[in-house]
C-alpha positions as CSV (number, residue, x, y, z in Angstrom):
1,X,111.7,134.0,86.2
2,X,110.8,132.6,89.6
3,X,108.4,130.4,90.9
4,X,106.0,130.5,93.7
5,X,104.7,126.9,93.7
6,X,106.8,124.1,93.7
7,X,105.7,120.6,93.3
8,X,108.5,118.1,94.0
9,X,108.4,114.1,93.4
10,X,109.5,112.0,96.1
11,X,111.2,108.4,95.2
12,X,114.0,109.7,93.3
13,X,114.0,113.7,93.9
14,X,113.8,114.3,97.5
15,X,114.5,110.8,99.2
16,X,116.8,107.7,97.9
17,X,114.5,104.5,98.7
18,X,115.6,102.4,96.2
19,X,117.1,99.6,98.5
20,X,114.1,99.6,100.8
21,X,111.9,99.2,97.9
22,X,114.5,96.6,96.4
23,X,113.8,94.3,100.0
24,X,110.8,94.6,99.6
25,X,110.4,93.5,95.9
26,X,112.9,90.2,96.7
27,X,110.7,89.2,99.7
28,X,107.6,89.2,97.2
29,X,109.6,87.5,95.4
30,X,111.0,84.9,97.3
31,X,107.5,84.1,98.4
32,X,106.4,83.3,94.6
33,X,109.7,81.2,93.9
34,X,111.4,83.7,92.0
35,X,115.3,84.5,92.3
36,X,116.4,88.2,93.9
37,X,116.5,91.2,91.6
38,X,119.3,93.8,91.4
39,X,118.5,97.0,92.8
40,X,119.4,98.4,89.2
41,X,116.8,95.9,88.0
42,X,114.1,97.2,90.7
43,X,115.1,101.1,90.2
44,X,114.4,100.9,86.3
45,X,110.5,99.7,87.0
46,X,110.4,102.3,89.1
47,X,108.0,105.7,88.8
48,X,104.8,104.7,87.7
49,X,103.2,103.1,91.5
50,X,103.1,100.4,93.6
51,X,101.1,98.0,92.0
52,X,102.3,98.8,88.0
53,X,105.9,98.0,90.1
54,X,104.6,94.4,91.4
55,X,103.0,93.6,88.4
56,X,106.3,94.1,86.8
57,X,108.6,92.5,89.6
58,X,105.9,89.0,89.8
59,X,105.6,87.6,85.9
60,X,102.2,86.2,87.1
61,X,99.5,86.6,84.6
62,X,97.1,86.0,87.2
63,X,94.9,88.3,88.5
64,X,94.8,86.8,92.0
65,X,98.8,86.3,92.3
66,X,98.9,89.7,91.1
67,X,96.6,91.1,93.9
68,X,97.8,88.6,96.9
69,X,101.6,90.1,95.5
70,X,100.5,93.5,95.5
71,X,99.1,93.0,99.6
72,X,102.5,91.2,100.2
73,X,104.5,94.0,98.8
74,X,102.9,96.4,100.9
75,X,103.1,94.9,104.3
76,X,107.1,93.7,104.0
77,X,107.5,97.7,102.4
78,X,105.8,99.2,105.2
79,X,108.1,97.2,108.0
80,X,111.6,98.4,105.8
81,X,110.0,101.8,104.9
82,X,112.9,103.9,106.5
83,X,115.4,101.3,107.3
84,X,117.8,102.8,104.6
85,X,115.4,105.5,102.9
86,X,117.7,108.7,103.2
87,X,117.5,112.3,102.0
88,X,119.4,113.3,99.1
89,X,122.7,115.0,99.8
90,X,121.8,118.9,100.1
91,X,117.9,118.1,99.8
92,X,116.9,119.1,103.2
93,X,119.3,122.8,103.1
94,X,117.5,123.4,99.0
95,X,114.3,123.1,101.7
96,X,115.3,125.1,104.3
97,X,116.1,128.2,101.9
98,X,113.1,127.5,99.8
99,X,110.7,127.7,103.0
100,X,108.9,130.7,102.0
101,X,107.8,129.0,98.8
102,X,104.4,127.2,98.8
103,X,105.9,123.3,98.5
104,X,103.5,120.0,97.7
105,X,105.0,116.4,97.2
106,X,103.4,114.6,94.4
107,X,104.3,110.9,94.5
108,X,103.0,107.8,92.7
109,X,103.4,105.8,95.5
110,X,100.2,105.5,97.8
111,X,99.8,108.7,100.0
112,X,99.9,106.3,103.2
113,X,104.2,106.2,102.5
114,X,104.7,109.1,101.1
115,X,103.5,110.7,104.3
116,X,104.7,108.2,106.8
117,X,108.2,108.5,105.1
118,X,108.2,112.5,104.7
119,X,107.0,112.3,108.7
120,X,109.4,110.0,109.9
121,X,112.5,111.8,108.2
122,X,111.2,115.2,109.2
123,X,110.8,116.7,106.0
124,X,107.1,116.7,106.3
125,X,107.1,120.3,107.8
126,X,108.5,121.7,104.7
127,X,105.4,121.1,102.6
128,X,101.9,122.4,102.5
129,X,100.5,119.1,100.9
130,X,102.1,115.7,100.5
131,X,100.3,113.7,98.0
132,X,100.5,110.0,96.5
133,X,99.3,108.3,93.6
134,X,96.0,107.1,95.0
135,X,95.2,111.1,96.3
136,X,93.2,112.9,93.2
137,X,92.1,109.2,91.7
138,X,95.0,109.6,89.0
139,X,98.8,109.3,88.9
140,X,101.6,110.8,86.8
141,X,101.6,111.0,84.0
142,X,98.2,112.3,84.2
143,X,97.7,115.9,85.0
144,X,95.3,116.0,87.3
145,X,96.9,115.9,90.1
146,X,99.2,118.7,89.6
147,X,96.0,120.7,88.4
148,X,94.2,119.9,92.1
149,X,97.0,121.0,93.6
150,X,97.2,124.3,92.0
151,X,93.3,125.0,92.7
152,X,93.8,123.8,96.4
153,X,96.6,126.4,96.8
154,X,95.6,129.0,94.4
155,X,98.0,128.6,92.5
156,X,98.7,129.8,88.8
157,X,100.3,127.3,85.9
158,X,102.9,130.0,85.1
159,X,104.4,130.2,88.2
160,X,104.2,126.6,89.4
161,X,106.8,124.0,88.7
162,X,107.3,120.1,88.8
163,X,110.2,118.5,89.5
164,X,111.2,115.5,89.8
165,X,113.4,112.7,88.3
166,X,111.3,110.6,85.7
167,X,109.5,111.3,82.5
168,X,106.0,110.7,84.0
169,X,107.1,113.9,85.6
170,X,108.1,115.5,83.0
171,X,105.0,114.3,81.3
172,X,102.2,115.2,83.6
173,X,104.2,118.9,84.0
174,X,103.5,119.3,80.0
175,X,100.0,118.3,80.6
176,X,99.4,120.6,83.1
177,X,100.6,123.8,81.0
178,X,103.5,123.7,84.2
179,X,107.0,124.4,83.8
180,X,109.5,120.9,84.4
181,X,112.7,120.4,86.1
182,X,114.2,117.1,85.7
183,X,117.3,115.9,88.4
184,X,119.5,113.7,87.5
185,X,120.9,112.5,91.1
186,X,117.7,110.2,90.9
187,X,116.7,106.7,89.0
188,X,116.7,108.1,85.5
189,X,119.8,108.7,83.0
190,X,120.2,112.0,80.8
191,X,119.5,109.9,77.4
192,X,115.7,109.2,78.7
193,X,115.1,112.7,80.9
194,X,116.3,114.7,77.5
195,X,113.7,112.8,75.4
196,X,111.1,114.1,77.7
197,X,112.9,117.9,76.7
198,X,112.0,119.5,80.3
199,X,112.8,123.2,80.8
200,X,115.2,122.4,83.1
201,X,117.9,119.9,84.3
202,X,120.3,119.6,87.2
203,X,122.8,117.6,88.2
204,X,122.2,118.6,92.3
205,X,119.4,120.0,95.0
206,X,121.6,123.2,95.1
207,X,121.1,124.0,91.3
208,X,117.1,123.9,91.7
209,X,117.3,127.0,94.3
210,X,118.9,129.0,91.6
211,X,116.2,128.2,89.0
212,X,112.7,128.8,91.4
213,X,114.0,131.9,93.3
């Protein structure tokens, strides 16, 4: 049917961060005396923020660990943000021959990366908005981003799409009366994205041009 809005996540759908994130995570770690995850470990907390990721990766129950963690995970993150952060395979071409479509990237990370990393791998001028979990005061799987976006750029539920690679997007597509398109190049496995039953599911960037034109 087409689509004239697409929403894409970032971690996951558009770039491959996992082992940046993964340094970052075992230098948080390493700080509070705790031994070096697996970057399977860190990609399976991954999806839902920064801070639900620390709180995750530092089994602290306090509140202060928790927040002096959270500062530490951002300033070692924001020193390896792009040191091995690389587009997907065919991502950046699925742009290219997408570029008349209206394009937004909605992220849980904090909008500060998202656009930093977009920027410094120059895909940041193939989207009208790029958006992180601390944008529209909500994150996946909440709706309401998706639904700001679509009043920002006029857009209508039935011809806007989410897609991205975990069930909070799935989720927050649902709740937003959008269509979903789940990827499985990214962090999650078919058992968990079929759970989520999106409308669509690739294996590649190249299969999601022939399900939005």
């Amino acid at each position: 049917m087409g689509y004239d809005f697409l929403i894409f996540d970032l971690d996951g759908t558009i770039v491959d961060s996992q082992r940046d994130i993964t340094a970052a995570v075992n230098a948080v770690r390493k700080d509070f005396g705790f031994e070096p995850l697996t970057i399977e470990q860190v990609r399976s907390y991954l999806g839902s923020g920064v801070k639900a990721l620390v709180d995750r990766v530092v089994p602290e129950k306090s509140e202060e660990i928790h927040a002096a963690a959270l500062e530490k995970f951002k300033h070692y993150y924001a020193c390896c943000l792009t040191d091995t952060t690389v587009p997907y395979d065919g991502i950046e071409k699925t742009l290219q021959t997408l570029q008349n479509k209206k394009k937004a990237i909605l992220s849980n990370k904090t909008e500060l990366f998202s656009c930093e990393i977009a920027k410094r791998l120059g895909l940041d001028k193939y989207f009208t908005q790029i958006w992180g979990g601390d944008t529209a005061g909500a994150k996946k799987p909440d709706p309401k981003p998706i639904l700001d976006l679509m009043k920002i750029t006029k857009s209508v539920p039935e011809k806007t799409i989410m897609i991205g690679d975990s069930e909070n997007d799935i989720k927050a597509a649902k709740a937003a009366g959008v269509a979903s398109l789940a990827v499985l190049y990214g962090y999650s496995d078919l058992k968990s994205i079929k759970k989520c039953n999106p409308d669509y599911i690739v294996s590649n960037p190249q299969e999601i041009i022939e399900i939005v034109l």
